[in-house]
VEXLOPA-328576 format. One record per residue (C-alpha): residue number from 1; x, y, z; residue in three letters. Coordinates in Angstrom, 3 decimals, m for minus. Layout:
<pts>
    k         x         y         z    r
  NUM         X         Y         Z  ALA
...
</pts>
This chain:
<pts>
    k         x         y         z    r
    1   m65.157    14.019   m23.378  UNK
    2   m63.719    14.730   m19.763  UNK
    3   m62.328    10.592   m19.889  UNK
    4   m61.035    10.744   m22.900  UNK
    5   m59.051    14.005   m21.918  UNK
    6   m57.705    11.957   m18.875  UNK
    7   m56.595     8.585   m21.206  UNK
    8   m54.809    11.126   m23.921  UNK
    9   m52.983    13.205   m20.632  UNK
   10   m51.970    10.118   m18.887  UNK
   11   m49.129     9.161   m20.881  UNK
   12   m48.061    12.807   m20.349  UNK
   13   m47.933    12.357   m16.885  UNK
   14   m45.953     9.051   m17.218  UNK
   15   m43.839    10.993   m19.056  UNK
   16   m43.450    14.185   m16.880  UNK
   17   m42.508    12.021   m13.924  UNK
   18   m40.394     9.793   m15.581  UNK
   19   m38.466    12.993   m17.043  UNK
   20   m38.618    14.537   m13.102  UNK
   21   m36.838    11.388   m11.772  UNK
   22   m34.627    11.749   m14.481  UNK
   23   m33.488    15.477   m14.261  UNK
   24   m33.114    14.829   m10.288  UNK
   25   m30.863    11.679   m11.107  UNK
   26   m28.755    14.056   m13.532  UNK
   27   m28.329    16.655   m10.830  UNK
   28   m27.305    14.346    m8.278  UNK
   29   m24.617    12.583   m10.973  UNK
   30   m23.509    16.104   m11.457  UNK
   31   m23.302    17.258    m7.914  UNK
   32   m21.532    14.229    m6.821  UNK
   33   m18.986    14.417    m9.712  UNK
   34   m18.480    18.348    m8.482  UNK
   35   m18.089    16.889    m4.604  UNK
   36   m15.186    14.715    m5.961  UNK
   37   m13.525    17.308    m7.773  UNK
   38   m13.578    19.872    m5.414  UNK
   39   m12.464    17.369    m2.998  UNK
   40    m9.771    15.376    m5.101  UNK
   41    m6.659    14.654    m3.604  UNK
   42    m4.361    16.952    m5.601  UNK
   43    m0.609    16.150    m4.311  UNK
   44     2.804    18.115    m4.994  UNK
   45     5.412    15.928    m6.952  UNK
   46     7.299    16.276    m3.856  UNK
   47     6.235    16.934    m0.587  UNK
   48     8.116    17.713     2.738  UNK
   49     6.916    15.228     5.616  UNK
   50     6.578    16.151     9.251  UNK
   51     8.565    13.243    11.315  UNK
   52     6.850    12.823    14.905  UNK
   53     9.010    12.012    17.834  UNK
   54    12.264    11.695    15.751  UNK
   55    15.307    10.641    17.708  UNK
   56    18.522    11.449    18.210  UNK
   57    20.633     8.631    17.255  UNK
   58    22.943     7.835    14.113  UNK
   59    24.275     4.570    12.875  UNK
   60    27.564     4.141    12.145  UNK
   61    29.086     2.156     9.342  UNK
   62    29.492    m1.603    10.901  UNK
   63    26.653    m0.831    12.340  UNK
   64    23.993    m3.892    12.341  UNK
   65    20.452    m2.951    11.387  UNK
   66    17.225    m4.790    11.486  UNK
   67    14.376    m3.748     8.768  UNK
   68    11.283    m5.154     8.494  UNK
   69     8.690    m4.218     5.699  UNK
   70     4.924    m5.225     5.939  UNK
   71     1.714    m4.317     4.070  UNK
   72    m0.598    m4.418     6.894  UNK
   73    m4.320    m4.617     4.880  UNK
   74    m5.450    m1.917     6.651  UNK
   75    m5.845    m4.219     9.933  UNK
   76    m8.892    m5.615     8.077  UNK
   77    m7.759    m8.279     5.897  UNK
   78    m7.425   m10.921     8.014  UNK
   79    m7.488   m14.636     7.220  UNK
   80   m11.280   m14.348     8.156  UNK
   81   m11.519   m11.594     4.618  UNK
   82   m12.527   m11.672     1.112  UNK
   83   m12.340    m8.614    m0.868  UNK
   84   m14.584    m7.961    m4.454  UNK
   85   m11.264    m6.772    m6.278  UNK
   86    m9.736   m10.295    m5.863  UNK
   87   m12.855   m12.051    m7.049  UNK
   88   m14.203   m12.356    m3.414  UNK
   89   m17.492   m11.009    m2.325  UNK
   90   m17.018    m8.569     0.702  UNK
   91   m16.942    m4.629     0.643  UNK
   92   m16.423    m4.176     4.395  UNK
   93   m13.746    m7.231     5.686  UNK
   94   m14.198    m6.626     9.658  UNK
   95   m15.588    m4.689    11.762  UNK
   96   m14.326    m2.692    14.679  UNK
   97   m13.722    m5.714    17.257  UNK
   98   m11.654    m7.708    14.572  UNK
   99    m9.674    m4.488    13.006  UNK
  100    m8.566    m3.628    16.458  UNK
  101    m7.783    m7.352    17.046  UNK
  102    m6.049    m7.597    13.939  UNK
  103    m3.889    m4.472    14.566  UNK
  104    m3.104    m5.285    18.633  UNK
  105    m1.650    m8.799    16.633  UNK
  106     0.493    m6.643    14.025  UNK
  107     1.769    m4.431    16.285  UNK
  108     2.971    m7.134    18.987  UNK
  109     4.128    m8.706    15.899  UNK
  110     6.630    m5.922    14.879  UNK
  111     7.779    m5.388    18.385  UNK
  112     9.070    m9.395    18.783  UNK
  113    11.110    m8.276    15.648  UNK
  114    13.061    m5.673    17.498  UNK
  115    13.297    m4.010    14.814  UNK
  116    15.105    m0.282    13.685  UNK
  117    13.580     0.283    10.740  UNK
  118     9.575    m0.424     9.841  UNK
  119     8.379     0.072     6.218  UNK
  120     4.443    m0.260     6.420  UNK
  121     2.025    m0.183     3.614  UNK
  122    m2.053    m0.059     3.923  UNK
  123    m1.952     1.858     7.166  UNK
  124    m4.923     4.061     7.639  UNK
  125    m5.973     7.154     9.537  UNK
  126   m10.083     7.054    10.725  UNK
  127   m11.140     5.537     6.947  UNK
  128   m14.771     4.059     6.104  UNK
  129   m13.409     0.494     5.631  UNK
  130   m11.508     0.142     8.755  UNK
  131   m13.906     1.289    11.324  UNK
  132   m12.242     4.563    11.531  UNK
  133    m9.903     3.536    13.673  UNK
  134    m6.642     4.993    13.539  UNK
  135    m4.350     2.465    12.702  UNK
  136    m0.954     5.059    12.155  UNK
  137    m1.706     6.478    15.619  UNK
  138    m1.318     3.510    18.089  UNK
  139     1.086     1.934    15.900  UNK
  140     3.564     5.118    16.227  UNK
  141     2.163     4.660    20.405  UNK
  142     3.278     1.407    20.606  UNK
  143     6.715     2.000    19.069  UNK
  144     8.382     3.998    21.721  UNK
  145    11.476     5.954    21.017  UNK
  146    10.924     5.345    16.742  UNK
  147    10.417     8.590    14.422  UNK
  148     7.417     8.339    12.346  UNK
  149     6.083     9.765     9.290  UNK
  150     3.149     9.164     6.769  UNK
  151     2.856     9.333     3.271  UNK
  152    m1.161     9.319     1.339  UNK
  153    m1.778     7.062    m1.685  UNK
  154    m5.230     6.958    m0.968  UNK
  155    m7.262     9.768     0.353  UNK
  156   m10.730    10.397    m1.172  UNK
  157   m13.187    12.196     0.284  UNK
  158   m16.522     9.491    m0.388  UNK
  159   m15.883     6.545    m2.428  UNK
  160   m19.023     5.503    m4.180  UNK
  161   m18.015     1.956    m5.673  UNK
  162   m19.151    m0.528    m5.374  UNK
  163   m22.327    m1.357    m3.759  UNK
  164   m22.619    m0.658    m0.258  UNK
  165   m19.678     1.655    m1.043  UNK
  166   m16.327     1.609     0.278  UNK
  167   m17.202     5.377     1.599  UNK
  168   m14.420     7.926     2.937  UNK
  169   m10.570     6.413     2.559  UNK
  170    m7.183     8.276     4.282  UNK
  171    m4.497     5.875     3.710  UNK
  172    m0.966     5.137     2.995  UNK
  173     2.438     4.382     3.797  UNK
  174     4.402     4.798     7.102  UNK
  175     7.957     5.022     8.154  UNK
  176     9.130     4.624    11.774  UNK
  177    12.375     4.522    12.423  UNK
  178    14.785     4.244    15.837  UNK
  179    17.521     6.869    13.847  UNK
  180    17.695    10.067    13.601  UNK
  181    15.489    11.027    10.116  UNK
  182    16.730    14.079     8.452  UNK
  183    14.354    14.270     5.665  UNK
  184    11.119    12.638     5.010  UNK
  185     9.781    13.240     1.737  UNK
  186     6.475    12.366    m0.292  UNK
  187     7.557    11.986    m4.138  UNK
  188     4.646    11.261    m6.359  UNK
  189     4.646     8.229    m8.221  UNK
  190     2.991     8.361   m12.182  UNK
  191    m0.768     7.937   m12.221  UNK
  192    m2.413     5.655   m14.227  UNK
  193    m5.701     6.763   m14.487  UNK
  194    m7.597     9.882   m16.108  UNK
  195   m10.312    11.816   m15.031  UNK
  196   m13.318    10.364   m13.688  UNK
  197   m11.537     7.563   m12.225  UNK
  198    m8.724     9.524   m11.508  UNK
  199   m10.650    11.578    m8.544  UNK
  200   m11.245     8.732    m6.548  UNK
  201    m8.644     6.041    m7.164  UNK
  202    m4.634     5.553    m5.402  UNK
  203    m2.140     8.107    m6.051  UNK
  204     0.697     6.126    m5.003  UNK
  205     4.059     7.471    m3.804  UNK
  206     7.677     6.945    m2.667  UNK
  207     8.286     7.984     1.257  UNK
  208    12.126     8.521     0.844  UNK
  209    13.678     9.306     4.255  UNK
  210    17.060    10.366     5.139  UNK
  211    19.162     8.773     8.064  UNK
  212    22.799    10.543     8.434  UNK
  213    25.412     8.252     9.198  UNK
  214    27.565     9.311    12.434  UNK
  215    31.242     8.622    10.401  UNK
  216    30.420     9.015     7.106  UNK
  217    29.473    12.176     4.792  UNK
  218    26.877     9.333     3.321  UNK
  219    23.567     8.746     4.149  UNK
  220    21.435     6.054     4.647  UNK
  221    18.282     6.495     2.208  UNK
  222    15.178     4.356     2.654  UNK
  223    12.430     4.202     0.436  UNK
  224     9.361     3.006     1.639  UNK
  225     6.817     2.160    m1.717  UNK
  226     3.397     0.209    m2.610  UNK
  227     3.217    m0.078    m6.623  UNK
  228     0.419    m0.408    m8.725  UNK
  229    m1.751    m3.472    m8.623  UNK
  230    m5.281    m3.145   m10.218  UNK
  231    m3.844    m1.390   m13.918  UNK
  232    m3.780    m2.107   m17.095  UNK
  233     0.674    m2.823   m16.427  UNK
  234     1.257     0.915   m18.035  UNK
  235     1.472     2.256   m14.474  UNK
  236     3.302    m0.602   m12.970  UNK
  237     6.475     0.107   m15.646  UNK
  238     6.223     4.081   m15.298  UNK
  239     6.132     3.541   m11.657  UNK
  240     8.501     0.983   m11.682  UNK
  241    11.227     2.976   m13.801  UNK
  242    10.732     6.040   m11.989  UNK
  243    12.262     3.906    m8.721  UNK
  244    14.980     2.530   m10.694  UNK
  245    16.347     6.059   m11.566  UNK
  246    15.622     7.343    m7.928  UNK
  247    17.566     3.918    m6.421  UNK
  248    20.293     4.704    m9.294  UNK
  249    20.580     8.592    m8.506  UNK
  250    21.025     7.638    m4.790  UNK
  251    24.122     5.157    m5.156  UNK
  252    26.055     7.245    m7.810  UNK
  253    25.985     9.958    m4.599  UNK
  254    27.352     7.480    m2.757  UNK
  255    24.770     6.233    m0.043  UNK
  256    23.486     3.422     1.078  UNK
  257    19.849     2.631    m0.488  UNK
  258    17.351     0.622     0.702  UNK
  259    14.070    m0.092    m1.148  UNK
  260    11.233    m1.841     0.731  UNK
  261     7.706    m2.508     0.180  UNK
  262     4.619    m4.030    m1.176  UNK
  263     5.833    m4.121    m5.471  UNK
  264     2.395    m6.203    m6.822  UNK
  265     5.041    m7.382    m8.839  UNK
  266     7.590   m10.259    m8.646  UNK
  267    11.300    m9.805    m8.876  UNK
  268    12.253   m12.178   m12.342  UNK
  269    15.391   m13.439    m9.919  UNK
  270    12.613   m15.351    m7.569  UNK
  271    11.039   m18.488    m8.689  UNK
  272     8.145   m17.688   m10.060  UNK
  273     6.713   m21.113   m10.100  UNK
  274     7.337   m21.801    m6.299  UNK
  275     3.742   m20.285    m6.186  UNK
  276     1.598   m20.733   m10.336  UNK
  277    m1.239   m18.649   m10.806  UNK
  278    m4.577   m20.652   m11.050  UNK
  279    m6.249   m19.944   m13.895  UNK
  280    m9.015   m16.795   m13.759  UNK
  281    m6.907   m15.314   m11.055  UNK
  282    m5.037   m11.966   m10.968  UNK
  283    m1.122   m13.178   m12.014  UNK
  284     2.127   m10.982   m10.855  UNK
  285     4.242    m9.185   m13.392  UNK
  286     7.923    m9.304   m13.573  UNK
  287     9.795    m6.713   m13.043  UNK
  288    13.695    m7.534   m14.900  UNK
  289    15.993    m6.718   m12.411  UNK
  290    18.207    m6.532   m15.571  UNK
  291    17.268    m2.843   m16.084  UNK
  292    19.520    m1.756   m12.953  UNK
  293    22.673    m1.794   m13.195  UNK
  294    25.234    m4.205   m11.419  UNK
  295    25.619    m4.663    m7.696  UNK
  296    21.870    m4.276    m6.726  UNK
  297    20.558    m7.171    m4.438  UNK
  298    16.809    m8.306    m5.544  UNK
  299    15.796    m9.912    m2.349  UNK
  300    12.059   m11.992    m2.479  UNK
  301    12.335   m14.818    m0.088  UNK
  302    10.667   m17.929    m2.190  UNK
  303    10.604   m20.509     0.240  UNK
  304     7.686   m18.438     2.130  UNK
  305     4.521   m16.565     0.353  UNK
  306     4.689   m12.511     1.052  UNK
  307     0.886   m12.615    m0.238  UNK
  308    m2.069   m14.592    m0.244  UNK
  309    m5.503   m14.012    m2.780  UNK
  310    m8.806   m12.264    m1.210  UNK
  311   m10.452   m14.347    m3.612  UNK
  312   m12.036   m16.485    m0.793  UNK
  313   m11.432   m16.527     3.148  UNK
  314    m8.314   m18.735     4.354  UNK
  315   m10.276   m19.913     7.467  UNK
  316   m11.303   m23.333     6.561  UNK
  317    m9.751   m23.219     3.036  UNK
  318    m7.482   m25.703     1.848  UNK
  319    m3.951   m24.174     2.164  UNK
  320    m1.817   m27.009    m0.017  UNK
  321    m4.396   m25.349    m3.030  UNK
  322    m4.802   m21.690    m2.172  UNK
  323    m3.520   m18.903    m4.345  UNK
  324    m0.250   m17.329    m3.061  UNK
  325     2.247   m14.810    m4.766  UNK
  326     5.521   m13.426    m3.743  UNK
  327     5.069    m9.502    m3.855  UNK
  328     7.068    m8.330    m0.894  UNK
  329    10.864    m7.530    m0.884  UNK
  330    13.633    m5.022    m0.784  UNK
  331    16.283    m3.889    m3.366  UNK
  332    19.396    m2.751    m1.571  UNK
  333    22.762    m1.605    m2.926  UNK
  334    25.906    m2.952    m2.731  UNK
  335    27.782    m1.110    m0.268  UNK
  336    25.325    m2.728     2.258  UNK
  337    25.645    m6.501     3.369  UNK
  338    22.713    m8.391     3.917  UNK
  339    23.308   m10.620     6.644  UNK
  340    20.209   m12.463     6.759  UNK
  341    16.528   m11.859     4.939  UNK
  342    13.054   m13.835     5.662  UNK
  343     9.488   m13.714     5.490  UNK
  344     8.042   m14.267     8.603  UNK
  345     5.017   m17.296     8.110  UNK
  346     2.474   m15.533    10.206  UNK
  347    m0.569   m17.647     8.540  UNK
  348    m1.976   m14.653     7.421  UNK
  349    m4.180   m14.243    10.414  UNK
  350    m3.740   m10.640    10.233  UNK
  351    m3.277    m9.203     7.539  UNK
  352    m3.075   m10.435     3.348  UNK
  353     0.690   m10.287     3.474  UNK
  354     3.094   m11.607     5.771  UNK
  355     6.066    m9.356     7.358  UNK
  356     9.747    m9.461     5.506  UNK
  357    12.783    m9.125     7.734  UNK
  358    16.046    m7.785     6.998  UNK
  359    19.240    m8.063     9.039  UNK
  360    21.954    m5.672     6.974  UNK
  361    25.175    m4.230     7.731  UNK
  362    26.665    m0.686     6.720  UNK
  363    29.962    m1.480     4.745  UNK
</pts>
């Protein structure tokens, strides 16, 4: 009697402990969805920057200017990196040695530039996937007597995905600049995603800063941006008209606009098939420059990639085959000559993206 108690209460058991684990797994899911939402990243539409170290200076009009734009991979994308969301295999690209490496390389790159005007994008402060090290920090160091200021697209608290996760994330975009900034401002971009996804994904912006001109009531606006990539395109258009009416609202006033930045996109001016998309890979959009009015200057430089794929390591891959795309550029207006423009063929040892220079003058 007593055995065939225990064979009818066994499944019981089974079942009690399987419904424990389950209840504790469901608690944990729920917690953890709570610990994102209390700790979302909830920005203002616009947002007020603090600008460290600003100077004193002011251009003039004639006055030559060099801007350079780069999206640094968070000094851990070097040409050593895959990365899962490209079709590669690796979570974590580098570790500490090779970020810091990778970011003593970037910034001794932007100093040979002499540049005035830096437009970074992927720069991050202590995250997870960088080793914590503080890539904004000894970048505004090492650029002595530049303004800076920093923008968030990326800040989450833990991010679980995938597997071994990516973990905690503070990143964005950074402005330094060797003029006087009046204004720095955050303006938030649409967001393509709802809630869950929402709570731990980009919320990309605009970093618009203000530079007065010494002998002009105009200013000199730069806007500092990294667009969509990974959506379904919705974001990439709202995000991509929402900069065509700022741009637009800046040049009716009068001042001279600059636009700069990592757009996942291609301008439909550039030659497209300079660089084809193999097949299975992620491909560019377009964005028509037609949808601006006339006078704007579309500058992707063709004859160099801006971009290469994370969908394998370029260290001992065949370069004549690999997958490149033009995503890097500016958009100026047309009271502002653009004496010369390049990408900068860096072989990617640093970063996904090679640096874009601009040499422009203030009509």
């Amino acid at each position: 009697m007593n055995a065939s108690r225990k064979k009818r209460s066994l499944p019981l058991r089974i079942l009690r402990a399987a419904g424990a684990v389950l209840l504790c797994a469901v608690i944990l899911l729920v917690g953890f969805v709570g610990f994102l939402s209390v700790t979302e990243y909830r920005p203002k539409a616009r947002q007020t920057l603090d600008v460290l170290d600003n100077p004193s200076m002011r251009p003039k009009t004639g006055s030559q200017l060099t801007v350079v734009t780069w999206n640094i991979g968070y000094a851990a994308l070097g040409d050593n990196a895959d990365f899962f969301m490209d079709g590669g295999e690796m979570v974590h690209t580098a570790d500490k040695e090779r970020i810091q490496k990778n970011l003593d390389d970037i910034v001794s790159q932007l100093r040979s530039t002499q540049p005035d005007v830096v437009l970074l994008q992927e720069v991050d402060r202590k995250s997870a996937r960088s080793c914590r090290v503080n890539a904004f920090s000894q970048i505004a160091d090492s650029l002595k007597g530049f303004g800076a200021s920093f923008a968030n697209n990326f800040k989450v608290a833990f991010l679980p995905y995938p597997v071994p996760p990516i973990g905690k994330v503070d990143s964005g975009v950074a402005t330094f600049s060797a003029y006087s900034v009046t204004d720095a401002e955050r303006v938030q971009l649409p967001i393509p995603f709802s809630w869950p996804m929402r709570m731990a994904n980009l919320k990309r912006c605009l970093l618009v800063s203000r530079i007065p001109i010494e002998d002009s009531e105009h200013e000199l606006v730069l806007v500092n941006l990294h667009l969509e990539a990974y959506d379904d395109g919705e974001g990439k258009a709202a995000q991509t008209k929402m900069l065509a009416d700022l741009l637009e609202a800046e040049a009716k006033k009068g001042n001279y606009v600059i636009a700069g930045g990592d757009f996942n996109q291609i301008f439909s001016t550039a030659d497209a098939s300079a660089y084809p998309t193999e097949e299975g890979n992620w491909e560019a959009p377009v964005i028509d420059v037609g949808q601006y009015a006339d006078g704007w200057q579309f500058l992707m430089d063709d004859s160099v990639p801006s971009c290469r794929s994370l969908y394998k390591p370029y260290v001992g891959a065949d370069k004549q085959s690999f997958q490149y795309y033009l995503l890097d550029g500016f958009i100026v207006s047309d009271n502002i000559d653009v004496l010369s423009f390049a990408t900068v063929d860096l072989g990617f040892v640093s970063s996904d993206h090679n640096p874009v220079r601009m040499r422009i003058s203030l009509k």
